[in-house]
C-alpha positions in Angstrom: -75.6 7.1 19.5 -73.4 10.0 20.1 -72.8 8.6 24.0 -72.3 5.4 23.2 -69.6 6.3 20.4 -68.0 8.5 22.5 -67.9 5.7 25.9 -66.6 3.1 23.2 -64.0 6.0 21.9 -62.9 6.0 25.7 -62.8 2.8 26.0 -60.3 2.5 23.0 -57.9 5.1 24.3 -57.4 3.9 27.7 -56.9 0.6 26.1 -54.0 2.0 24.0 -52.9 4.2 26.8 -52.7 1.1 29.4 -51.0 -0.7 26.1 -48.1 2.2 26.4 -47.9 2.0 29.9 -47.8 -2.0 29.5 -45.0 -2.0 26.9 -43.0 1.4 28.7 -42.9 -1.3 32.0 -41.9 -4.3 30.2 -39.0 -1.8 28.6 -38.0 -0.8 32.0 -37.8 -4.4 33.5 -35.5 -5.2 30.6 -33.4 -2.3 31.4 -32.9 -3.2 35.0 -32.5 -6.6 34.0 -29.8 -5.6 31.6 -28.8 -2.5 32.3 -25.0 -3.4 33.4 -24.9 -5.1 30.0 -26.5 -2.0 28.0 -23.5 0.1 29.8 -21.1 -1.9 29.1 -21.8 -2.6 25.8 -22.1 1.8 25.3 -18.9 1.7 26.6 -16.7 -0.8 25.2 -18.1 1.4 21.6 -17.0 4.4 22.7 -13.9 3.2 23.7 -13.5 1.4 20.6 -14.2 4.7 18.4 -12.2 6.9 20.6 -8.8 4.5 20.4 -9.6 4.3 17.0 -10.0 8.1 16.5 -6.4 8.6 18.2 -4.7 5.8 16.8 -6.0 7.6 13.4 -4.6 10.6 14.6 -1.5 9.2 15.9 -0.6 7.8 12.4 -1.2 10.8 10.7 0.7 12.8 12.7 3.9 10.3 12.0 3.0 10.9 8.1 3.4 14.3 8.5 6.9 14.4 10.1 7.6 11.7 7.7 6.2 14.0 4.5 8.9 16.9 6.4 11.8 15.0 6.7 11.4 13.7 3.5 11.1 17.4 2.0 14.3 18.7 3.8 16.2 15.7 2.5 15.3 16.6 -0.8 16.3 20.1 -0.3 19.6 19.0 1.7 20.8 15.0 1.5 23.0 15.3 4.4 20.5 16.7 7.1 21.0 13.4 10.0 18.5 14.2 11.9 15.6 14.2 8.7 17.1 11.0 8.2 16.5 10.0 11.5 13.1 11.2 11.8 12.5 9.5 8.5 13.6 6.3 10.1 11.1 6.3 12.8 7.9 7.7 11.4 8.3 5.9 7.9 10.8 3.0 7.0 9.7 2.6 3.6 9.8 5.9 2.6 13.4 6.0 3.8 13.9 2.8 1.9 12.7 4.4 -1.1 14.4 7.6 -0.8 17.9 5.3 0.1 17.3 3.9 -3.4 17.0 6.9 -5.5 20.0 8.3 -3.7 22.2 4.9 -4.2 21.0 5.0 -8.2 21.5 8.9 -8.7 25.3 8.3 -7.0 25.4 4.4 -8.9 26.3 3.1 -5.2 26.5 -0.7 -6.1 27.0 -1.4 -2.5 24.0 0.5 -1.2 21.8 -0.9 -4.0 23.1 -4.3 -3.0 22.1 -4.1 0.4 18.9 -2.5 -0.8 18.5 -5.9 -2.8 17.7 -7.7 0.2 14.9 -5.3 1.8 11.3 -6.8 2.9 10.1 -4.4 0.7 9.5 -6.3 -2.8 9.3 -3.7 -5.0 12.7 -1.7 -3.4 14.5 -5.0 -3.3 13.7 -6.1 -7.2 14.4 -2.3 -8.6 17.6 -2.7 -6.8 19.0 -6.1 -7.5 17.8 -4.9 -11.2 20.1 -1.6 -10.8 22.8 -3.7 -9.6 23.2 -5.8 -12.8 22.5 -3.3 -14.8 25.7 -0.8 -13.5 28.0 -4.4 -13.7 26.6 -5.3 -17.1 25.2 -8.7 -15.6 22.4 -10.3 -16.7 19.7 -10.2 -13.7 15.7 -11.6 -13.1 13.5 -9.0 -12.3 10.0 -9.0 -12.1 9.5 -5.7 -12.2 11.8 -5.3 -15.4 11.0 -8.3 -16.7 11.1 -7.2 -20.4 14.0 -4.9 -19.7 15.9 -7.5 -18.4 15.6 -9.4 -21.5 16.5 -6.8 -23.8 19.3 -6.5 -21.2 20.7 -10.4 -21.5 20.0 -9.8 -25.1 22.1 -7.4 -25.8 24.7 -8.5 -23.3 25.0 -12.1 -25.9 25.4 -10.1 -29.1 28.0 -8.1 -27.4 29.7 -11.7 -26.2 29.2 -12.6 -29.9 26.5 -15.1 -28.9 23.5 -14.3 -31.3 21.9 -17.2 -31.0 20.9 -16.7 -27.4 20.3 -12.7 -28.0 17.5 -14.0 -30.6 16.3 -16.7 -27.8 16.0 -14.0 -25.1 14.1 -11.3 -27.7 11.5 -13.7 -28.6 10.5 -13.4 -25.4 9.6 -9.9 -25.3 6.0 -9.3 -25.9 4.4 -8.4 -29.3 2.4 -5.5 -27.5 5.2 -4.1 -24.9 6.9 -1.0 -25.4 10.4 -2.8 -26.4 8.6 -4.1 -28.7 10.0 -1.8 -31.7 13.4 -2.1 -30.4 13.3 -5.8 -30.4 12.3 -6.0 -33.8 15.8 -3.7 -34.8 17.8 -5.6 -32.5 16.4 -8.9 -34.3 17.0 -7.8 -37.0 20.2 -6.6 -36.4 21.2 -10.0 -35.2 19.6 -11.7 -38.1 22.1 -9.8 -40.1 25.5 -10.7 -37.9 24.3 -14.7 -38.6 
């Protein structure tokens, strides 16, 4: 029995071996069926991950001058050219910047033209600034509330207490004016 096990044991491992070999040509007549395909494929990814790698690089690199210019300007408001490099590496930063520089000075006109910026958030805080230094009533979304309490206290000082009270209602229970609007209500309530 020992022969014949070891003939069938043979027998088994050339079959697997010429089941390798079978499979490893099938594999190679696929890759020289497709091989232009594979390469391209290979390639087109490593292009794709390389741009994307310097691209990445690119951006960050513009961050950086950005994040300088933006320091010196801090450290000297006048510096032209870390405006200008501010300009071209990052707009909204600039924007940003523009803003707190037009509300430290109260610059109506540069918070005016700020008002009309893509940027929503620069364009609302502005217009909001705007009304605020010319003690005009303005929407705001971001000041919502503060806006309110603004109109509100604009009509008691126009002697119209009726609308203050209108406007002040509309102040939430659970916002941060809400304590002030209870005193100013009640201050109103009062002047009726």
């Amino acid at each position: 029995m020992g022969i014949k096990d070891d003939v069938n044991y043979v027998k088994r491992e050339l079959s697997g071996d010429e089941k390798v070999l079978e499979s490893a040509f099938k594999l190679e007549s696929l890759y020289k069926k497709y091989k232009f395909h594979l390469w391209g494929v290979i390639v087109v990814l490593i292009l794709f991950f390389g741009g994307e790698a310097v691209m990445g690089a690119l951006h960050e690199a513009k961050l950086e001058k950005a994040n300088e210019a933006f320091l010196t300007l801090q450290n000297n408001s006048e510096d032209a050219n870390a405006l200008k490099v501010l300009q071209e590496n990052n707009p909204a930063l600039l924007e940003l910047y523009t803003y707190a520089q037009a509300v430290k000075k109260e610059d109506i006109k540069g918070l005016e033209s700020l008002s009309t910026s893509t940027n929503s958030v620069i364009a609302d805080a502005s217009g909001y600034t705007v009304g605020v230094l010319n003690k005009k009533p303005v929407e705001s979304k971001l000041y919502k509330e503060m806006a309110l309490f603004e109109e509100a206290y604009l009509s008691i000082l126009a002697g119209d207490v009726k609308k203050a009270q209108n406007k002040l209602e509309l102040i939430d229970d659970r916002s941060s004016l809400s304590v002030i609007r209870e005193f100013l209500m009640h201050s109103t309530v009062k002047a009726n």
